[in-house]
N, CA, C and O atoms as a Tinker XYZ file with bonds, in Angstrom:
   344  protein
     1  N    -51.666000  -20.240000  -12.128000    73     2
     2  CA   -50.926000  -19.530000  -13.145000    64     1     3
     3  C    -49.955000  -18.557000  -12.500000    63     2     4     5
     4  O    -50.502000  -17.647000  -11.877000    81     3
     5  N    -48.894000  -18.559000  -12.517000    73     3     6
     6  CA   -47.543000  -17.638000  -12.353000    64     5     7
     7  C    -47.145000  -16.925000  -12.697000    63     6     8     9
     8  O    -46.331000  -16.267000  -12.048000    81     7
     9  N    -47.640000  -16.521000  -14.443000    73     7    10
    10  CA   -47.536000  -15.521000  -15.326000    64     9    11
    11  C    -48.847000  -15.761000  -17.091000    63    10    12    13
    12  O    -49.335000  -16.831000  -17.456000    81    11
    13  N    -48.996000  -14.684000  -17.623000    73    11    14
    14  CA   -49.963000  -14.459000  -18.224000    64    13    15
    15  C    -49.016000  -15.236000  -19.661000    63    14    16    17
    16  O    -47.877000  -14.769000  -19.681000    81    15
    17  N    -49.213000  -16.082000  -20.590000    73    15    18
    18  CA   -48.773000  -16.441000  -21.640000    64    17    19
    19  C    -48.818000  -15.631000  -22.929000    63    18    20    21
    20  O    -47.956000  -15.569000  -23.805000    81    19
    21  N    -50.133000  -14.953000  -22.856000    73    19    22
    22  CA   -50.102000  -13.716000  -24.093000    64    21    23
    23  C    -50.837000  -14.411000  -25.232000    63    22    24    25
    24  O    -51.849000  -15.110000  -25.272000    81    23
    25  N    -50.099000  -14.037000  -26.010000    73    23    26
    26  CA   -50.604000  -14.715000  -27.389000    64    25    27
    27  C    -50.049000  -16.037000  -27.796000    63    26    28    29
    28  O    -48.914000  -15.924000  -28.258000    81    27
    29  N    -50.397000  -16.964000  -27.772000    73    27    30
    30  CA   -49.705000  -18.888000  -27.790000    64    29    31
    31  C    -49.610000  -18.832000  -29.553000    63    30    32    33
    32  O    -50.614000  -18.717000  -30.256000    81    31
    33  N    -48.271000  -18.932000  -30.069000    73    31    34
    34  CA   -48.254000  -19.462000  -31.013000    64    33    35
    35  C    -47.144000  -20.360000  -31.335000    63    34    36    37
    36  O    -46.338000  -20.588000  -30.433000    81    35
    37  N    -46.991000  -20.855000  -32.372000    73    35    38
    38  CA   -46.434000  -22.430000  -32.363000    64    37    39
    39  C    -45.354000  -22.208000  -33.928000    63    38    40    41
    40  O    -45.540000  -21.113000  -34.459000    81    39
    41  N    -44.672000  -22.804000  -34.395000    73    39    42
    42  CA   -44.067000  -22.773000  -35.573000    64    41    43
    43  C    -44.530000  -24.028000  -36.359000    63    42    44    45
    44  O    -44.909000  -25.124000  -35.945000    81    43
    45  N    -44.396000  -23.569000  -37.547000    73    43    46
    46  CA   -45.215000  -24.871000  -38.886000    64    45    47
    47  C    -44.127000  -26.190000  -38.499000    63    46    48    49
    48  O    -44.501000  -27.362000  -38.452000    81    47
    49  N    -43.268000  -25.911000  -38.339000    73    47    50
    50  CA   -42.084000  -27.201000  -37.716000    64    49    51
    51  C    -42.519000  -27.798000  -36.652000    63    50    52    53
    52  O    -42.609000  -28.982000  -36.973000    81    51
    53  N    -42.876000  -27.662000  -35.457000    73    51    54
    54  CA   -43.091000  -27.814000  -34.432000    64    53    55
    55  C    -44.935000  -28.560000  -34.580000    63    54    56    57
    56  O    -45.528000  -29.547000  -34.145000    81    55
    57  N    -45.193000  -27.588000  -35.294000    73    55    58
    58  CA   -46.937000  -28.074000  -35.533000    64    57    59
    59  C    -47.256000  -29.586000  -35.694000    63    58    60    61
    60  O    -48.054000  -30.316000  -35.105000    81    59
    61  N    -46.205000  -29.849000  -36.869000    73    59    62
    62  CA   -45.685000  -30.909000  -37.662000    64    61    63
    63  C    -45.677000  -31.869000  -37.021000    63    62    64    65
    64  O    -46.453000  -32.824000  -37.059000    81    63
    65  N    -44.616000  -31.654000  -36.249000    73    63    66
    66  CA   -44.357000  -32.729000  -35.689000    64    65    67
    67  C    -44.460000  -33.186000  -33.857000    63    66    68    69
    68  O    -43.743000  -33.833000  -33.093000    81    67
    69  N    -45.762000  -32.439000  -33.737000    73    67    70
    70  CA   -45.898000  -32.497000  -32.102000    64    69    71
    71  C    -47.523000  -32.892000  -32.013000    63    70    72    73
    72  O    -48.452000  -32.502000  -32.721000    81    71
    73  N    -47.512000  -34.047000  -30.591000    73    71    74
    74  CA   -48.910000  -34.340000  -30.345000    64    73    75
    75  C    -49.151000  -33.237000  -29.975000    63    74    76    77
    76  O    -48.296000  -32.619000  -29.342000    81    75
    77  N    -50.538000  -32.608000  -30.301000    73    75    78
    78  CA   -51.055000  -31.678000  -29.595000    64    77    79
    79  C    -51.735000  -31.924000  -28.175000    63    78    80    81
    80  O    -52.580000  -31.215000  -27.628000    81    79
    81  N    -51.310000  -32.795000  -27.836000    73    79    82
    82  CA   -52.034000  -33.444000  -26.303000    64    81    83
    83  C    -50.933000  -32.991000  -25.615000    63    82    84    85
    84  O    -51.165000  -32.391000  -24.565000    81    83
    85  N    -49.440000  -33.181000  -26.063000    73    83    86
    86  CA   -48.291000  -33.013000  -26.034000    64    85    87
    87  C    -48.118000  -31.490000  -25.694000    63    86    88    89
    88  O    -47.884000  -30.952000  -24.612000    81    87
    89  N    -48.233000  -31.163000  -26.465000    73    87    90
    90  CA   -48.320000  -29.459000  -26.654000    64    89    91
    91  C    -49.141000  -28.761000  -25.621000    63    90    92    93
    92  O    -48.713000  -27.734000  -25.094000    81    91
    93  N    -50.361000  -29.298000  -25.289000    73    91    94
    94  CA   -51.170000  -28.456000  -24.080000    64    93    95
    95  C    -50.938000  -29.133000  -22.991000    63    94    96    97
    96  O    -51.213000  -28.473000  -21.989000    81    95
    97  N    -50.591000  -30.053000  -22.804000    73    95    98
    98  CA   -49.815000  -30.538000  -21.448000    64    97    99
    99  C    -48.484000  -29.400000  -20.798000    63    98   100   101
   100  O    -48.422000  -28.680000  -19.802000    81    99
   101  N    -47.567000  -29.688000  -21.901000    73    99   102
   102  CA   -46.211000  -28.972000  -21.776000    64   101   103
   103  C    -46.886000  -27.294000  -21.281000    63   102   104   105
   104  O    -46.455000  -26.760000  -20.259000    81   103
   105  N    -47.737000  -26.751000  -21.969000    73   103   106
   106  CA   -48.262000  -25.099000  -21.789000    64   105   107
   107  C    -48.775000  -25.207000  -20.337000    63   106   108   109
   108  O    -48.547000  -24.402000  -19.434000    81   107
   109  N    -49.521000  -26.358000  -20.265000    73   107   110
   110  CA   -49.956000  -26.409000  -18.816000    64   109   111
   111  C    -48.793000  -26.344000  -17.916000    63   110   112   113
   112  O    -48.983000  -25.740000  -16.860000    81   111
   113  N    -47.548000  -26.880000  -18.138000    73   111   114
   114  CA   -47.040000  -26.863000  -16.760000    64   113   115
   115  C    -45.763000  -25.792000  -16.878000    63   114   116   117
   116  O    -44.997000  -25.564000  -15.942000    81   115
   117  N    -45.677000  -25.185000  -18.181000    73   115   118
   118  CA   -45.326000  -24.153000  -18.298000    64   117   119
   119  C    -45.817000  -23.143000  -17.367000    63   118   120   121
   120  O    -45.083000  -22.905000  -16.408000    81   119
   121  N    -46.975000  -22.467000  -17.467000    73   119   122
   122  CA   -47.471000  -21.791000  -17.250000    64   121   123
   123  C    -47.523000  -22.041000  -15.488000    63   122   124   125
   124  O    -47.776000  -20.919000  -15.049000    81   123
   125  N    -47.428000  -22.758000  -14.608000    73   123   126
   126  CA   -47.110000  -22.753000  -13.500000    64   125   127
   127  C    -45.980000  -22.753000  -12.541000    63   126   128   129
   128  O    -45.842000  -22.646000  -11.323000    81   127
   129  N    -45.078000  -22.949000  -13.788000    73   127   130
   130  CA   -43.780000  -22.985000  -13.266000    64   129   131
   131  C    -42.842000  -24.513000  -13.256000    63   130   132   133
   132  O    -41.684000  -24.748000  -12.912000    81   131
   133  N    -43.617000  -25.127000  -13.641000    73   131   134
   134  CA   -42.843000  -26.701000  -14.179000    64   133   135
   135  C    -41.980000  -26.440000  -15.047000    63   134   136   137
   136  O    -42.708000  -26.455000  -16.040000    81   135
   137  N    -40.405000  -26.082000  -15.639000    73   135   138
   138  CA   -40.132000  -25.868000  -16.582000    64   137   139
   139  C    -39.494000  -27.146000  -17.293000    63   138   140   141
   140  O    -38.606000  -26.935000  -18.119000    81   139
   141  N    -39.873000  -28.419000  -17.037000    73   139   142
   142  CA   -39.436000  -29.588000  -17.843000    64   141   143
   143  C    -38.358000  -29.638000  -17.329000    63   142   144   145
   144  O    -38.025000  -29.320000  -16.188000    81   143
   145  N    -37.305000  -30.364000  -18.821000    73   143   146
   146  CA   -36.289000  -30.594000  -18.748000    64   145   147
   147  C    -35.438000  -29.739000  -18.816000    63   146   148   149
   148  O    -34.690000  -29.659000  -19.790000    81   147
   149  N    -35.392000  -29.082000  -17.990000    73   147   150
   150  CA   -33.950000  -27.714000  -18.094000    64   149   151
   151  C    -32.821000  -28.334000  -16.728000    63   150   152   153
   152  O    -32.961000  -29.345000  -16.038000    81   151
   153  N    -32.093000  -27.645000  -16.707000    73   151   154
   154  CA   -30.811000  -27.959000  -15.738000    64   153   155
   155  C    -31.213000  -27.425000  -14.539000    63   154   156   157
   156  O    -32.361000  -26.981000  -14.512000    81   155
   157  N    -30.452000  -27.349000  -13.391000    73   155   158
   158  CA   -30.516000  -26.102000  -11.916000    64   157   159
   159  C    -30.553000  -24.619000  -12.405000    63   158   160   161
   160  O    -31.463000  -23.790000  -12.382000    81   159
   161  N    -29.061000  -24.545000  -12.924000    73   159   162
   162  CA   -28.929000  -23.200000  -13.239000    64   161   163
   163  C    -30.212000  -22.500000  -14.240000    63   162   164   165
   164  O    -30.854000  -21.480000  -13.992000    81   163
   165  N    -30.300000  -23.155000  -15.097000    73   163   166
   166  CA   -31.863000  -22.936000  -15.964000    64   165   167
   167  C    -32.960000  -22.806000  -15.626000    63   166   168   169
   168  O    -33.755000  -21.912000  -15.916000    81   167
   169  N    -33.097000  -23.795000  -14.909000    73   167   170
   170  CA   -34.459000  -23.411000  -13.754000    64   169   171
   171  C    -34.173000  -22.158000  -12.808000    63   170   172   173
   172  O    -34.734000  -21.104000  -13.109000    81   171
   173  N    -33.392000  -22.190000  -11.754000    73   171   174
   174  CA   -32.663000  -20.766000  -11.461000    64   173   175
   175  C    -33.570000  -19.399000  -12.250000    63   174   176   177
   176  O    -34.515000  -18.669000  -11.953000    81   175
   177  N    -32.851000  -19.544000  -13.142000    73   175   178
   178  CA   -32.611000  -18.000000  -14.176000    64   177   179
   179  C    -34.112000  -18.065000  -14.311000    63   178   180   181
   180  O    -34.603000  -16.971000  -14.030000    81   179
   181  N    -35.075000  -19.038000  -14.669000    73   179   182
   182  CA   -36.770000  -18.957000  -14.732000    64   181   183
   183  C    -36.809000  -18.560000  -13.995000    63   182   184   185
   184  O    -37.123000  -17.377000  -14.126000    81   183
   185  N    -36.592000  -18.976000  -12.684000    73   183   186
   186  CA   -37.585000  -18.388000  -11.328000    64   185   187
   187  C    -37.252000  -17.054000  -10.910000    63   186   188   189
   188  O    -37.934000  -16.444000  -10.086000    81   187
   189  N    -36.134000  -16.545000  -11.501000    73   187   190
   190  CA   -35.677000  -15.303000  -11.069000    64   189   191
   191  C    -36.281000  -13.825000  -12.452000    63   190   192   193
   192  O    -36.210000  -12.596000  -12.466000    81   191
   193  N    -36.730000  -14.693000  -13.229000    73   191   194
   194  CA   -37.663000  -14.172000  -14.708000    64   193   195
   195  C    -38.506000  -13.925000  -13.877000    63   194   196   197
   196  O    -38.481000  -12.729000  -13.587000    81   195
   197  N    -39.449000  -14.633000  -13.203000    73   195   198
   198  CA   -40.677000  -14.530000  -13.048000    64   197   199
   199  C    -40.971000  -12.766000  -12.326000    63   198   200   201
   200  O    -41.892000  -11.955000  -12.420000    81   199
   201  N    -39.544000  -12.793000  -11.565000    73   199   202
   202  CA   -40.075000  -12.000000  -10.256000    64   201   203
   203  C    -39.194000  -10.472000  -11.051000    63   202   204   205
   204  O    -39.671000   -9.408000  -10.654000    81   203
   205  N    -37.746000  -10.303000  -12.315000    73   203   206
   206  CA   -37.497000   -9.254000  -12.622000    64   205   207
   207  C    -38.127000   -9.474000  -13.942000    63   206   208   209
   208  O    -37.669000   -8.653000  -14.737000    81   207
   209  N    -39.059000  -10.313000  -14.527000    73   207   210
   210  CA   -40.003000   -9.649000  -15.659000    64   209   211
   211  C    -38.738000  -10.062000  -17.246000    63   210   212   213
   212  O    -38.496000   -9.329000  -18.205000    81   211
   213  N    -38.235000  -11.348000  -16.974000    73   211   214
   214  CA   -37.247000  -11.437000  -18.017000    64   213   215
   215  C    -37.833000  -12.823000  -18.829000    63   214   216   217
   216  O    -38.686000  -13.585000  -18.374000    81   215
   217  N    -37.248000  -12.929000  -19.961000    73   215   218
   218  CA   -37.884000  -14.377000  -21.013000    64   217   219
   219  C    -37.882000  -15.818000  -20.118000    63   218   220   221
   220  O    -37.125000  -16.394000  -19.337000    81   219
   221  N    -38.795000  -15.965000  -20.539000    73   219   222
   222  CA   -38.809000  -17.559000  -19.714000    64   221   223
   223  C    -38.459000  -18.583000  -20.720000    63   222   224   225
   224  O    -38.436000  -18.147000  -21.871000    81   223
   225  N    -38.162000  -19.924000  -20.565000    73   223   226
   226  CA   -37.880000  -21.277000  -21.612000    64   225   227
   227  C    -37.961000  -22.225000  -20.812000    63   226   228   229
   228  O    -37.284000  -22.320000  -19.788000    81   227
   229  N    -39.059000  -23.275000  -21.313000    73   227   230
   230  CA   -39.204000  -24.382000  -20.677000    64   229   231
   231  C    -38.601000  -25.487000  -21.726000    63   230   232   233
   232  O    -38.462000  -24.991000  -22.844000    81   231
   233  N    -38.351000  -26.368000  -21.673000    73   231   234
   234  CA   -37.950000  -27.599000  -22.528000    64   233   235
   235  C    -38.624000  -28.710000  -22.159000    63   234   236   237
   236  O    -38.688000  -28.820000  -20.934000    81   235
   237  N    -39.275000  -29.776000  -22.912000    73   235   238
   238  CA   -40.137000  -31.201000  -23.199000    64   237   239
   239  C    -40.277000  -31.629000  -24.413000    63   238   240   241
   240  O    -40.169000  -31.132000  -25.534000    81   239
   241  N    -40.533000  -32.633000  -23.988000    73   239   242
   242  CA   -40.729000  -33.799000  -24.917000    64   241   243
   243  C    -42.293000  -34.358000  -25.112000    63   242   244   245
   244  O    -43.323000  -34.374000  -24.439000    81   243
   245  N    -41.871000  -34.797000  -26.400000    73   243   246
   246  CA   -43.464000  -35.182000  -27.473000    64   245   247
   247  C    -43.031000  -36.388000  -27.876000    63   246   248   249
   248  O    -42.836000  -36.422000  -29.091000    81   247
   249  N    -42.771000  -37.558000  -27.209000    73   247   250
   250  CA   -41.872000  -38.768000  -27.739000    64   249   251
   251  C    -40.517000  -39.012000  -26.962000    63   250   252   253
   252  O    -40.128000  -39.243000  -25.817000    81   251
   253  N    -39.823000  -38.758000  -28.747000    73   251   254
   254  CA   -38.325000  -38.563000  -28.858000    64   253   255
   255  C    -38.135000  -36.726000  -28.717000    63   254   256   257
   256  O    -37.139000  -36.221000  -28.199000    81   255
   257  N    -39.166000  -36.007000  -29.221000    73   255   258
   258  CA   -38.786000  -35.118000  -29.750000    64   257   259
   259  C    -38.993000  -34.081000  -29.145000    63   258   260   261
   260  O    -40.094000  -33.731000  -28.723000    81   259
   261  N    -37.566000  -33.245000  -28.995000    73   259   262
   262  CA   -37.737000  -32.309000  -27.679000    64   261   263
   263  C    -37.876000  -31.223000  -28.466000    63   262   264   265
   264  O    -37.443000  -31.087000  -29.610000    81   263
   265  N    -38.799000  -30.074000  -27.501000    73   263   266
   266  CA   -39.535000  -29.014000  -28.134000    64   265   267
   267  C    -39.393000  -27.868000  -26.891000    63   266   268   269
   268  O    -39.127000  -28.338000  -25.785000    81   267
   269  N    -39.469000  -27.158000  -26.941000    73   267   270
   270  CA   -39.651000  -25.623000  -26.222000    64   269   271
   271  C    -40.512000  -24.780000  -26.183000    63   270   272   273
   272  O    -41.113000  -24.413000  -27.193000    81   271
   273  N    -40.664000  -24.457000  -25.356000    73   271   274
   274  CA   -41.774000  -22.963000  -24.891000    64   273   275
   275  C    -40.766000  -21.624000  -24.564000    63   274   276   277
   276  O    -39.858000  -21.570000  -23.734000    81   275
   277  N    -41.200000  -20.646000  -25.428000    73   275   278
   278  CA   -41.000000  -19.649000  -25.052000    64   277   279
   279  C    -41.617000  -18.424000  -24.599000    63   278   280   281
   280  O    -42.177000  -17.747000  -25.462000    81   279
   281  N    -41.621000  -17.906000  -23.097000    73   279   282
   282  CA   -42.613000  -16.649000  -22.942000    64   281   283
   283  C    -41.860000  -14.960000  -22.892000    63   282   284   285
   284  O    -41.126000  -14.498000  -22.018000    81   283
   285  N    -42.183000  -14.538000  -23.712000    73   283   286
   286  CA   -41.461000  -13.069000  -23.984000    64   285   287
   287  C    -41.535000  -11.998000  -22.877000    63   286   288   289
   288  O    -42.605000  -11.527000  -22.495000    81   287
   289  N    -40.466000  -11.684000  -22.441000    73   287   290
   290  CA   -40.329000  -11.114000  -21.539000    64   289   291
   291  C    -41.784000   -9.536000  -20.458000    63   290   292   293
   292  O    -42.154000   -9.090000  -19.372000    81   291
   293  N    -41.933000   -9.461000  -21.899000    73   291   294
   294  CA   -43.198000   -8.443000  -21.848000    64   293   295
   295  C    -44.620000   -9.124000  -21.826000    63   294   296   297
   296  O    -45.631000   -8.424000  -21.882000    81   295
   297  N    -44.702000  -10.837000  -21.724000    73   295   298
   298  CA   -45.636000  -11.704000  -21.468000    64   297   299
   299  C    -46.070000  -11.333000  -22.468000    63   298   300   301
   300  O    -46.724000  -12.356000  -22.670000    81   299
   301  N    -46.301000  -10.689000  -23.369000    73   299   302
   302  CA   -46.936000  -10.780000  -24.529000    64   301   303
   303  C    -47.290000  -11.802000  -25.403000    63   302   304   305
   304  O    -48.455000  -11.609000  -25.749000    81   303
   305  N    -46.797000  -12.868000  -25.957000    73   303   306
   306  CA   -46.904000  -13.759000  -26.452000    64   305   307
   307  C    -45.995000  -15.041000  -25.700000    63   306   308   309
   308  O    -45.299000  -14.807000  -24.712000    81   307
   309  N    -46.105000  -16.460000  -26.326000    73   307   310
   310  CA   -45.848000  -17.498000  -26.174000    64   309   311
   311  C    -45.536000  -18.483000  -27.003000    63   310   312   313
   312  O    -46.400000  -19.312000  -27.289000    81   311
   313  N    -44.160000  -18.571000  -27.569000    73   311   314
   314  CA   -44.002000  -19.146000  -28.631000    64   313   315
   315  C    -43.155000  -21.281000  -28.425000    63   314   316   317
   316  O    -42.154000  -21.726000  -27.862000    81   315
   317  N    -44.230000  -21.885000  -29.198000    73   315   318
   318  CA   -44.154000  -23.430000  -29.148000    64   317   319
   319  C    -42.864000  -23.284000  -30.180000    63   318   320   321
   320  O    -42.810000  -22.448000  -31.082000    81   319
   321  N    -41.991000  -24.112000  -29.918000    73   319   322
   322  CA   -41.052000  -24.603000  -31.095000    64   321   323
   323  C    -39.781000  -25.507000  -31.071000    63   322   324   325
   324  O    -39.328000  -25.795000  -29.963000    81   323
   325  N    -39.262000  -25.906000  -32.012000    73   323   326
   326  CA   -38.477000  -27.560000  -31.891000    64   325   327
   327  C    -36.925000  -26.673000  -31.625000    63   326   328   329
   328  O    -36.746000  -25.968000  -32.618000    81   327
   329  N    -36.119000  -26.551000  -30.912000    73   327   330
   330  CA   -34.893000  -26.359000  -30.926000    64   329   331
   331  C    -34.168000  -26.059000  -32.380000    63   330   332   333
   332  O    -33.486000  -25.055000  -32.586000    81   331
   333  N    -34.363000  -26.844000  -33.117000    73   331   334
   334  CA   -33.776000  -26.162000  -34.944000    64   333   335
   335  C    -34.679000  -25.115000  -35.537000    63   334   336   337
   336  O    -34.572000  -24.584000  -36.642000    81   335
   337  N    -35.886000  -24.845000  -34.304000    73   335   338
   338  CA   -36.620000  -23.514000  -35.376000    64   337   339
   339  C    -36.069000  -22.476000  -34.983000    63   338   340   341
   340  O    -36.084000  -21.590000  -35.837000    81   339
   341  N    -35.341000  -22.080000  -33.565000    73   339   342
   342  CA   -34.764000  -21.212000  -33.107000    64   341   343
   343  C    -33.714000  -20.374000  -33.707000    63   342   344
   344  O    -33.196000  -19.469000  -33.052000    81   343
């Protein structure tokens, strides 16, 4: 683990429509620093979160359907959700 996730919560959109096998996979490799499908520069800006304490975003897929992790800068919580819940 690389950083503390906080409180994991998810949006009724996202709930909907995501394997939850899906969902704790993606947290798993969240939480170590796998951030999916993001770009260089995106990955970049994560790894440089980790170390000045800024929001993290990972991006994956459940299928077709790409979904996001978000960890709040104050690690406090951890929010699951589909790109249109944003």
């Amino acid at each position: 683990m690389k950083f503390p996730l906080g409180q994991v919560v998810i949006t009724p959109n996202a709930l909907e429509k995501l394997k939850s096998d899906d969902i704790l996979n993606a947290l798993n490799r969240h939480v170590v620093g796998d951030w999916g499908e993001l770009d260089d520069e995106d990955r970049q800006t994560n790894d440089e979160a980790l170390q000045s304490g800024h929001r993290l975003l990972s991006a994956y897929r459940s299928g077709v359907t790409k979904f996001w992790i978000i960890t709040e800068a104050d690690r406090s919580s951890t929010c699951v959700l589909l790109p249109e819940d944003y």
